[in-house]
C-alpha positions in Angstrom: 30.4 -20.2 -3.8 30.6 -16.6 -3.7 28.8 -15.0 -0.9 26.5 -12.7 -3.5 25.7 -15.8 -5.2 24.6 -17.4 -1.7 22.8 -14.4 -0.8 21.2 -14.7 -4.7 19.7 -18.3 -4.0 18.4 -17.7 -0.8 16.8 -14.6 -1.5 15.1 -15.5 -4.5 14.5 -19.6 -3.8 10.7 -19.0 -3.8 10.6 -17.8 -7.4 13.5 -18.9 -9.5 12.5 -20.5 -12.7 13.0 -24.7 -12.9 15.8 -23.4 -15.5 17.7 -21.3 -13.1 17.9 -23.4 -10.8 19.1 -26.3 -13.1 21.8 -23.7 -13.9 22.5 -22.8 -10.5 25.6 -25.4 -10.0 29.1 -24.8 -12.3 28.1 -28.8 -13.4 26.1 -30.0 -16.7 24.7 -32.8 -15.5 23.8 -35.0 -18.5 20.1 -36.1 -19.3 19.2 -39.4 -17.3 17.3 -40.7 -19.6 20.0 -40.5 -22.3 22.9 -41.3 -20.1 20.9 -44.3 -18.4 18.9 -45.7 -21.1 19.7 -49.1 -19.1 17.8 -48.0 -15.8 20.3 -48.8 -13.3 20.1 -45.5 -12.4 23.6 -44.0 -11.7 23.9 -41.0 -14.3 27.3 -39.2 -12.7 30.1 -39.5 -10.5 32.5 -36.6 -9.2 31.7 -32.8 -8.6 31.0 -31.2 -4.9 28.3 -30.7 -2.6 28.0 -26.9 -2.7 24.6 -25.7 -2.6 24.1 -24.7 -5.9 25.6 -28.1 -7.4 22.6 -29.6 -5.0 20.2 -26.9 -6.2 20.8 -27.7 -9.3 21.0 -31.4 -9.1 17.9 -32.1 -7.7 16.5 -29.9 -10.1 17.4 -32.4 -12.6 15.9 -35.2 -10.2 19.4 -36.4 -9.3 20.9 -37.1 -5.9 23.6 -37.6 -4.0 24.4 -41.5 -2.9 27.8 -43.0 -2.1 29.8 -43.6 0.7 32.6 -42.0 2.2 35.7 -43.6 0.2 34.1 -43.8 -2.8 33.5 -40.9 -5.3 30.5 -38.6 -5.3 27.8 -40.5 -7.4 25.2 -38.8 -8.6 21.5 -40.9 -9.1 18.4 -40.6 -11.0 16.2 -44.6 -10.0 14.1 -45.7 -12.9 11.5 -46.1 -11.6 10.7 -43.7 -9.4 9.5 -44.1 -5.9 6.6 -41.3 -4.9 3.7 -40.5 -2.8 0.8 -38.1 -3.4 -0.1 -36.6 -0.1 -3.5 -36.1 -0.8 -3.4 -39.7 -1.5 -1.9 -41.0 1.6 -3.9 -42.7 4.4 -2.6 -43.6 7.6 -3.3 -47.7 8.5 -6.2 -48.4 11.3 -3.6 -49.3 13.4 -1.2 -45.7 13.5 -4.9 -43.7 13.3 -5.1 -45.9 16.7 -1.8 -45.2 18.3 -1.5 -41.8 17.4 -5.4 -41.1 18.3 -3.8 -42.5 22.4 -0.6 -41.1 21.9 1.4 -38.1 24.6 4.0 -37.8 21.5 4.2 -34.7 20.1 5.1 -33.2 16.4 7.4 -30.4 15.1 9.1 -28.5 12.3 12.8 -27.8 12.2 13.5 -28.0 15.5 16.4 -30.3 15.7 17.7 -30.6 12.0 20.8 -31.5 13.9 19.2 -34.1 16.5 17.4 -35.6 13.4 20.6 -36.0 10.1 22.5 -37.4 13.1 20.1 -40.0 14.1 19.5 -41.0 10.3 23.3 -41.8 9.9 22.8 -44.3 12.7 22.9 -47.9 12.3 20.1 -49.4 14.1 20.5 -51.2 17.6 18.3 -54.0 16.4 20.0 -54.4 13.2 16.7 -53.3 11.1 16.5 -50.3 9.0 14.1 -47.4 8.0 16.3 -46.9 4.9 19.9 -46.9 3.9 22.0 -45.1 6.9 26.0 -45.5 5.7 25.9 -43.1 3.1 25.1 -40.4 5.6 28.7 -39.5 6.6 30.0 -36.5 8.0 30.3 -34.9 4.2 27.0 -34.9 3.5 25.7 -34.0 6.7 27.8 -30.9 6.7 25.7 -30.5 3.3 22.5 -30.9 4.2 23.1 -28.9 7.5 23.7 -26.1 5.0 21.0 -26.0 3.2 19.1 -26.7 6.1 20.3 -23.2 7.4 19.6 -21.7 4.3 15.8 -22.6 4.5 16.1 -25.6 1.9 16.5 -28.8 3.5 13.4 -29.0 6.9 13.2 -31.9 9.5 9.8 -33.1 11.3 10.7 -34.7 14.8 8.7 -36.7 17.5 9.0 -36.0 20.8 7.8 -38.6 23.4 6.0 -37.2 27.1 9.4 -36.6 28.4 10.8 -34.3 25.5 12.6 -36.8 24.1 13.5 -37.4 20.5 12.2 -40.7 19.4 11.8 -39.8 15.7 12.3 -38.0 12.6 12.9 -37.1 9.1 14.5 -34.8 6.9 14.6 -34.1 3.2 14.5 -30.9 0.8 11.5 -28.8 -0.7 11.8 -27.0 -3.8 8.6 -25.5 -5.3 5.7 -27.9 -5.3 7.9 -31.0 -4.3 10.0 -32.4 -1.1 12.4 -34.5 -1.9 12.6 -37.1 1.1 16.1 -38.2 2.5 16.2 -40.7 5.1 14.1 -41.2 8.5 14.8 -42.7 11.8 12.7 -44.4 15.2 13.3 -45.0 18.3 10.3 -45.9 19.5 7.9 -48.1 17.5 6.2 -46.6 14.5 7.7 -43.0 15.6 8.9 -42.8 12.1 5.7 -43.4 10.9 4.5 -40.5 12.8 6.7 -38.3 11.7 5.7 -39.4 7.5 2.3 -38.7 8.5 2.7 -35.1 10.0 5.3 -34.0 7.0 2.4 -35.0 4.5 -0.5 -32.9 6.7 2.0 -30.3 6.4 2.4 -30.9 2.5 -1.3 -30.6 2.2 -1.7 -27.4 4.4 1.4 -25.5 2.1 -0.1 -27.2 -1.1 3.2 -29.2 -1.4 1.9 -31.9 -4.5 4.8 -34.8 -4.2 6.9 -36.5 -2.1 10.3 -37.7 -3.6 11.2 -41.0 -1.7 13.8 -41.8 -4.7 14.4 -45.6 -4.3 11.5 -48.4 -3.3 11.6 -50.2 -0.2 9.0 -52.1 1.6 8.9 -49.9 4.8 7.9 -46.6 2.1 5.3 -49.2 0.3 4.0 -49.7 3.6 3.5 -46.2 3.8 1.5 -45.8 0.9 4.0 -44.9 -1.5 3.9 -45.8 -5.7 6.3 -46.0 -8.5 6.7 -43.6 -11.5 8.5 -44.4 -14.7 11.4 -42.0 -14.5 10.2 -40.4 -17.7 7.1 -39.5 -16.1 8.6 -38.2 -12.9 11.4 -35.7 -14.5 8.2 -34.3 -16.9 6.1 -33.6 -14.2 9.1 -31.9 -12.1 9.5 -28.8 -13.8 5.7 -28.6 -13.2 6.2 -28.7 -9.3 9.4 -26.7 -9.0 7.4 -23.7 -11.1 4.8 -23.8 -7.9 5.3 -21.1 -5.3 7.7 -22.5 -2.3 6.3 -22.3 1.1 7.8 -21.3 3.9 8.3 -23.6 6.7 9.8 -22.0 9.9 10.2 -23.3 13.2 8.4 -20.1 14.8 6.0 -20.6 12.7 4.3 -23.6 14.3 3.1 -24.8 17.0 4.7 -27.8 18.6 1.5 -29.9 17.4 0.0 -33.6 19.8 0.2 -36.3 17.5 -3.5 -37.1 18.6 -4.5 -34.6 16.1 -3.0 -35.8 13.2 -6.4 -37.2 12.0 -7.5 -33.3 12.1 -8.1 -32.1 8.3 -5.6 -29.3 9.6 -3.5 -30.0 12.4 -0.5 -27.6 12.4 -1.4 -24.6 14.1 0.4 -21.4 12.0 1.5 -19.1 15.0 3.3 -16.4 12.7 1.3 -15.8 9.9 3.5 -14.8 6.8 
């Protein structure tokens, strides 16, 4: 991409149109509905990774899923796994933990840490999602939109400092677009869902993306939309104003106020 284009996107990523940034990538992606009418859910294979062929992809509520000898694939689910923050509500239990808990939450602190620890398999052969598809290509990927203020993490840190769990995933407008999370300490993963949708409430984020079902996301309070449903409403959410989530911008936050109606504490005000 060439470097005025790159400066373009990340200049202007709080107010381009759903329609730019559909034409962002040097792709035309074809319509899932019309390419899928099935529902199996693959609608493309080839193209790149670049920024703008992401941009633009998930515009179009596609996403990148293969592994690392096979062809880029391109998905669109059918349906379409959700969650509403202002829906969500944390189980009696995790309102327990985290009420006792020394953890503490953050934003974008360890991107790095975080990818990393998603493209793990997990010591006790369990899983909080599909890891093998999270290879060095699209690491380097997500690391760059990551720098470019597209892609955010939210870690847990246990009373030592140490990373015990995460996610990561990419905000566009009104929507995040969830990737993969990871624990290494029970329910740390959990955690880490719960503080990313306080922060989706605070910056008036309205959906999270969690693409494909699974029970550990049910578990979490997540729902299905027919795909239909979900690409009409997402030119509606990428039209909303992007905030701005920033490391220095707030506080490393104690899980035991997660319950709070606000718990991340804005320390630069923008």
């Amino acid at each position: 991409m060439a470097a005025h284009q790159r400066q373009r996107i990340v200049t202007d990523q709080g107010r381009l149109s759903p329609e730019a940034l559909k034409r962002l990538g040097r792709y035309d992606f074809p319509d899932p509905i019309h390419a899928d009418p099935e529902g199996i859910g693959l609608i493309a294979m080839g193209g790149d990774l670049a920024m703008s062929t992401l941009l633009s992809a998930y515009a179009q509520g596609l996403f990148p899923w293969f592994n690392t000898d096979e062809p880029i694939a391109w998905w669109c689910p059918e349906p379409r796994c959700v969650l509403y923050p202002d829906g969500y509500a944390p189980s009696k239990s995790l309102r327990r933990q985290a009420k006792n808990s020394p953890w503490q939450i953050s934003v974008n602190r360890a991107f790095d840490e975080v990818i990393h620890a998603c493209s793990l398999p997990r010591q006790d052969g369990l899983s909080d999602g599909e890891h093998t598809w999270i290879h060095d290509e699209m690491i380097a990927a997500y690391t760059e939109l990551h720098q470019q203020g597209f892609a955010h993490s939210i870690e847990v840190w246990d009373e030592s400092g140490v990373l015990i769990g995460g996610l990561y995933g990419l905000k566009l407008g009104g929507i995040y677009f969830g990737e993969s999370m990871f624990h290494h300490a029970s329910n740390a993963s959990k955690i880490a869902f719960w503080g990313l949708v306080q922060l989706c409430r605070a910056t008036d984020v309205a959906l999270i993306d969690c693409q494909l079902e699974n029970p550990h996301l049910m578990s979490l309070g997540a729902s299905t939309l027919p795909r239909a449903d979900f690409l009409q409403r997402l030119d509606d959410l990428l039209a909303l104003p992007s905030p701005v989530w920033q490391s220095q911008d707030y506080a490393l936050t104690p899980v035991n106020t997660l319950h709070e109606r606000a718990p991340w504490q804005r320390v630069n005000i923008r």
